[in-house]
C-alpha positions as CSV (number, residue, x, y, z in Angstrom):
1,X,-41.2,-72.0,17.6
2,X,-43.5,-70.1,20.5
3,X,-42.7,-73.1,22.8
4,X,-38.8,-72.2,22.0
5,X,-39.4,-68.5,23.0
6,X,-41.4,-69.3,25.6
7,X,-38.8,-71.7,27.1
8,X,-35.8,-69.0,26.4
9,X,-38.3,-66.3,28.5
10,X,-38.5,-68.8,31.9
11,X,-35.2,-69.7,31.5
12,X,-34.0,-65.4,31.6
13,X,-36.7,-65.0,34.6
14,X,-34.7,-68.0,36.2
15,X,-31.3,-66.5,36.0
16,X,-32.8,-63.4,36.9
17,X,-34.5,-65.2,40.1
18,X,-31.6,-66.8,41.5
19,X,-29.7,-63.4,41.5
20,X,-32.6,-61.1,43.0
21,X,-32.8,-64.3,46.0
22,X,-29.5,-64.1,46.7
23,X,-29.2,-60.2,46.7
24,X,-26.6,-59.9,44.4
25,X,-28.5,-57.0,42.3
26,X,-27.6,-54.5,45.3
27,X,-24.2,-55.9,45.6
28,X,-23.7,-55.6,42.2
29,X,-24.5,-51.7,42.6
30,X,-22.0,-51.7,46.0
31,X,-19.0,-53.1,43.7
32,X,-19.6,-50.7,41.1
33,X,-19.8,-47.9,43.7
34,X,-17.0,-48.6,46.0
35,X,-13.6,-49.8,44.4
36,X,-12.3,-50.4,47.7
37,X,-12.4,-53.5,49.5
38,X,-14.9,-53.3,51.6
39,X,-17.2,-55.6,49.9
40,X,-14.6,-58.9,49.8
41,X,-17.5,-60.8,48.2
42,X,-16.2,-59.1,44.6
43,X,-13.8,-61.7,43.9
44,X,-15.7,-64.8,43.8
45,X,-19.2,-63.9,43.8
46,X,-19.0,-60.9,41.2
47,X,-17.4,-63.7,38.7
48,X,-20.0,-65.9,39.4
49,X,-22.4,-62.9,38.7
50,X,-20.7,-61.6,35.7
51,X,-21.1,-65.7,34.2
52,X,-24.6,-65.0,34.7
53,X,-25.1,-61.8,33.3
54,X,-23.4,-63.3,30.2
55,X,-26.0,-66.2,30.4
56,X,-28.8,-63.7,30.1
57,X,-27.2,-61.8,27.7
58,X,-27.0,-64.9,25.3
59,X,-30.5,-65.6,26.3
60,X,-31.3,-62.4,24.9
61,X,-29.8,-62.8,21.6
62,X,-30.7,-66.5,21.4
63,X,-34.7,-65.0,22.1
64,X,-34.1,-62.2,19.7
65,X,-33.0,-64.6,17.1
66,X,-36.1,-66.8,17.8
67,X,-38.5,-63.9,17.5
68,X,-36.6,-62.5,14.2
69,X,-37.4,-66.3,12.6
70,X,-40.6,-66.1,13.7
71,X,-41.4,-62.7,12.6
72,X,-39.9,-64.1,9.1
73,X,-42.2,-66.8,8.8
74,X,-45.2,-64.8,9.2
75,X,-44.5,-62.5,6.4
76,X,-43.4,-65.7,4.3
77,X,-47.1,-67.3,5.0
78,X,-48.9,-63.7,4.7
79,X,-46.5,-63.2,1.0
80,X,-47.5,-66.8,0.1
81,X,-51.6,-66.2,1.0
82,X,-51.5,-62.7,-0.8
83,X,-49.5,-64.6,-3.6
84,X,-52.6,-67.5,-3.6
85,X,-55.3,-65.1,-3.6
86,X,-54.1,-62.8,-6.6
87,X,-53.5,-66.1,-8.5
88,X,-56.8,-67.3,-8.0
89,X,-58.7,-64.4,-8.9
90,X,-56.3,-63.5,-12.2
91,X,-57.3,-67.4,-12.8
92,X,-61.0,-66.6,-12.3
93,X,-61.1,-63.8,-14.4
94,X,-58.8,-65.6,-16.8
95,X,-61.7,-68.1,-16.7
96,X,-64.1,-65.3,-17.2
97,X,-63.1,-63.6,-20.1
98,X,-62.5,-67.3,-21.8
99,X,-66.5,-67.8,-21.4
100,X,-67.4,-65.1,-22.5
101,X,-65.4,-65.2,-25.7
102,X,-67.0,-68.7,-26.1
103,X,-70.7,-67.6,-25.5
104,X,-70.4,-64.4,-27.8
105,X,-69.1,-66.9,-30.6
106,X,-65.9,-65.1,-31.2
């Protein structure tokens, strides 16, 4: 499960690589600025941006997921250990109070 969160986390930073080498973060700031045409690498490029903004995005939610289930399995273990080790000692004491009864002779 860390090796999936790991491997959704490199593959954000990769998306987020290819834009920052090919400047498209400070074009992206230009097209929102200027609605003019001035910047005629809008049409093709911004789509090809906006595909990888959606990319991150499901990324995000696919890594937000993973973290959520792995969150969840931690509290399932902790429940299950907590469960374990009041079992044992109500068993012990069970145990206990059994002895006793059989060495007082009642």
């Amino acid at each position: 499960m860390i090796i999936q969160i790991v491997v959704e986390v490199l593959g954000i930073f990769e998306i987020a690589m290819v834009e920052v080498k090919q400047g498209n973060i400070s074009k992206y700031f230009c097209a929102n600025m200027s609605l003019s045409t001035e910047c005629d690498w809008c049409s093709g490029k911004r789509l090809n941006m906006l595909i990888r903004k959606s990319e991150i995005e499901n990324s995000l939610k696919r890594l937000d997921r993973l973290i959520q289930e792995v969150l969840m399995a931690t509290a399932i273990n902790v429940t299950q250990k907590v469960i374990r080790a009041v079992d044992d000692k109500v068993t012990l004491a069970d145990t206990v109070a059994t002895n006793d009864k059989v060495i007082s002779g009642a």
